[in-house]
N, C-alpha and C positions, 0 to 999 in steps of 0.2 A: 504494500500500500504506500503510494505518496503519502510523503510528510512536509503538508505544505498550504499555505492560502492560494498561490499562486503554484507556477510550476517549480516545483523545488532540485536546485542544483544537484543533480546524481551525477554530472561528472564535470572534466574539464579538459578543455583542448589545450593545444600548443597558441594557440590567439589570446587563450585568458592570461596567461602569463608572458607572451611574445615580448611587449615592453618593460614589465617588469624584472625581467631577466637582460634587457640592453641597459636597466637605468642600471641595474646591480653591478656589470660588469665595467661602465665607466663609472660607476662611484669608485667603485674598488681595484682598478688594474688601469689609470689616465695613460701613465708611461710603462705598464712593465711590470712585474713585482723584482725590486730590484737585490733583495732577498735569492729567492728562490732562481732569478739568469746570472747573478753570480757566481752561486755554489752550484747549481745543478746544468749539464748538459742537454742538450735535444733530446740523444741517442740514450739516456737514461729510461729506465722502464722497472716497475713495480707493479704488485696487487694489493689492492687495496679491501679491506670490507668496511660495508658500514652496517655497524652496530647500536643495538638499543643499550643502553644504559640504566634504564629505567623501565617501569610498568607503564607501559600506555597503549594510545589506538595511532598506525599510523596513519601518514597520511600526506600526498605531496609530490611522491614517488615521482611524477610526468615530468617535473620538471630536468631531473637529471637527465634526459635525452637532449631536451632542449638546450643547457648547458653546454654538453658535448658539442653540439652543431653548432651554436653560433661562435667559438673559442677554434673551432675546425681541428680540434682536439683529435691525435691519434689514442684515441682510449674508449674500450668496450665496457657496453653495462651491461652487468647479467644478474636481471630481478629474480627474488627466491619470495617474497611476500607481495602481495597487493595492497594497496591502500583499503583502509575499514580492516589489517588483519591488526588481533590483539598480540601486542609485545611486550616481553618482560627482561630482565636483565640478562645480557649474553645471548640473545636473539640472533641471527642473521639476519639481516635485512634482504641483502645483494653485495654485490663485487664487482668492481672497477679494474680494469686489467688495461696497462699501456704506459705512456708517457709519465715517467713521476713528476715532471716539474707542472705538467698540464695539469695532474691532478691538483697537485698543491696548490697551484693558482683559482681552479675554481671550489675547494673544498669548504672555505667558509661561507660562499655565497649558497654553494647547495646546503650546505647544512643551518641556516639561516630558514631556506624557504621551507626545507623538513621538518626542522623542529617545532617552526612556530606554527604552522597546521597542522603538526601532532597533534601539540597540548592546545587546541580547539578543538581540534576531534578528541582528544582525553577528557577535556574540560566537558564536551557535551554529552559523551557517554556514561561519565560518571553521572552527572544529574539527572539523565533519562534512563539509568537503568536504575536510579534509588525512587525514582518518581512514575513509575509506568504508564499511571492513570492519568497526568497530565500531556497535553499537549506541550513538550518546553521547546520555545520558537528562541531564534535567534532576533535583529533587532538592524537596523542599521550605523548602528556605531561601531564601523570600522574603519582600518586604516584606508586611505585615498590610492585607489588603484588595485586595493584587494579585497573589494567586496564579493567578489564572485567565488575569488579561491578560501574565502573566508566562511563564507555560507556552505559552499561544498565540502568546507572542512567540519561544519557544523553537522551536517547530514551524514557524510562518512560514520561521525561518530552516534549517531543514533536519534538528534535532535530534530526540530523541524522549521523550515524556512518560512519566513515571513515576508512580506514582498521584497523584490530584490532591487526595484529601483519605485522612484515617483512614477511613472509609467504605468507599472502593471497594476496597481488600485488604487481606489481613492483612500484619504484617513483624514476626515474632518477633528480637527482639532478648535480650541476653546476661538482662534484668532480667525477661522473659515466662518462658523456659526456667525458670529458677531456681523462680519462681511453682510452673511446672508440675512439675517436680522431673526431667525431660529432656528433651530435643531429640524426641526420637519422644512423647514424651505430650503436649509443647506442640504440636507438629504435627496429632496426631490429634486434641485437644480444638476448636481450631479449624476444623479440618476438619468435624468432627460438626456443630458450632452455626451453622455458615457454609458451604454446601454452596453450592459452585459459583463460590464467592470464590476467587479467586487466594492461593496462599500462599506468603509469601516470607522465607527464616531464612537469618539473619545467623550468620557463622561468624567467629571471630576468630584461630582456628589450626587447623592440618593435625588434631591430633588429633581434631576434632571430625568431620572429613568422612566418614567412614564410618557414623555414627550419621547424621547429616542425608542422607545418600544413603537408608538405611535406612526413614527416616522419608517421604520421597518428596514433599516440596515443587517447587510450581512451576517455580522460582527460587534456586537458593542465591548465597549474595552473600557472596563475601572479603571481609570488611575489614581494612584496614590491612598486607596479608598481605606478605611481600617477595616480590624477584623471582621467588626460587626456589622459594620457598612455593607461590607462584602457579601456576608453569610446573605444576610437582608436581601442586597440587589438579586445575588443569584437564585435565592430561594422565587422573588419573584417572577425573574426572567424564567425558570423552568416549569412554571405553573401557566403564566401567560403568553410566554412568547418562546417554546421551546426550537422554533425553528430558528432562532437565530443563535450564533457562538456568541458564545462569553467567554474573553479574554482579560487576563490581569497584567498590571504593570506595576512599572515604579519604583527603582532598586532593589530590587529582586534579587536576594542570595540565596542561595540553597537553604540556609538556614529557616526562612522566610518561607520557602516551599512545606514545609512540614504544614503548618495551617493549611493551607491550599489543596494539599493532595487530598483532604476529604473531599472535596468536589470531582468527582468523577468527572473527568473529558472535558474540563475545561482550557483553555490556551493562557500559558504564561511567556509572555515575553522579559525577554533576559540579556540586555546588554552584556552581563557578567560573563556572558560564553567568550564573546569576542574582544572585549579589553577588558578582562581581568584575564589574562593567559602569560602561564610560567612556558618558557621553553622546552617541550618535552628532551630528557639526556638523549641524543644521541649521535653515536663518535665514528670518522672516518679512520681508521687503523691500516697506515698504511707498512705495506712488511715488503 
């Protein structure tokens, strides 16, 4: 089953990261590494593995071809996991066979784009495999240029995508309404000009919910609501208007999910997937 509002990123080409992978290589190699063309030769050659370090979900893998190619690198990958496999310390990942000095040159930048869509996809599969009953959606607070490999990292590990750009739904928020002069006129004007678009409005207290029921959006989304707020709104929304999702926000820690997960199948949105993210360990061991 999709995990998603919209179509949710299950994979990713060599296009999603195409530039991300030229800006990495002129950040980090302008002249050379003048390191590794000192001490090492052309004609040098080594195998390399790269190794988990840690417990986590990988995930990232595509880029290291792409690497290869654009660096015109004499050195072969030979993948032994897929991205989405669970890893734990002393893992194989794969092996890099060829040029040492080519390796060494692009070793930080791959393990830079590995690591940090690990621990995204680690980040999301821990809190979707302690929370099952909830829908836990990622958010658009991410870094500029990795939204896509970010979400796909999100998904990889278990979690579910939330729209992935302004384009693919509407989300009336407290500053649209006002424009429109209410919650049923902001609804219905998007409605009318975006037919078949998903439409999703933000609610920021109880008073509001009977007019956003009213008004009949896809999705209504608590923000910031308290507990009892909460309990309240959803108890109403599943008596009177079960065809619409109920979604929660609002700095959202896993801590915070405990309350929540009593509401069967409801969607929580979670910045915390994608900027609260530790580096998953893992090391290129060249021999």
């Amino acid at each position: 089953m999709n995990r998603g509002y919209t179509t949710p990123v299950t994979n990713i080409s060599e296009k999603d990261f195409d530039a991300l992978v030229e800006l990495a290589l002129e950040e980090d190699l302008p002249a050379g590494d003048i390191t590794t063309d000192t001490l090492f030769s052309k004609e040098e050659t080594c195998h390399a593995i790269l190794l988990a370090k840690e417990e986590g979900v990988l995930c990232g893998l595509s880029v290291i071809p792409c690497l290869i190619q654009k660096t015109q690198a004499k050195v072969t990958w030979t993948k032994i996991l897929e991205d989405g496999a669970t890893i734990t310390k002393g893992t194989v990942i794969g092996e890099l066979e060829g040029s040492l000095a080519s390796i060494l040159k692009m070793e930080r930048i791959l393990l830079n784009f590995i690591q940090y869509l690990s621990g995204i996809a680690t980040n999301a599969h821990r809190v979707s495999k302690e929370f099952p009953n909830l829908l836990i959606l990622d958010t658009r607070k991410t870094l500029p240029g990795y939204r896509k490999l970010a979400k796909y990292a999100v998904y990889t590990g278990g979690g579910a995508n939330h729209r992935l750009n302004l384009s693919e739904m509407a989300m009336l928020k407290d500053n649209h309404v006002a424009k429109a002069g209410s919650i049923f006129s902001a609804v219905n004007m998007v409605r009318k000009t975006n037919p078949g678009k998903k439409i999703e409005l933000e609610i920021d207290e109880l008073a509001q919910l009977n007019e956003a029921i009213e008004a009949k959006p896809d999705i209504i989304l608590l923000d910031n609501f308290s507990e009892k707020d909460t309990e309240e709104a959803i108890r109403i929304l599943k008596e009177n208007a079960p065809e619409i999702r109920i979604e929660c926000s609002g700095g959202i820690t896993p801590e915070k999910l405990k309350f929540l997960s009593k509401f069967n199948g409801i969607g929580v949105s979670m910045g915390y997937l994608t900027h609260t993210v530790k580096f998953l360990d893992i090391s290129l061991d060249i021999k």
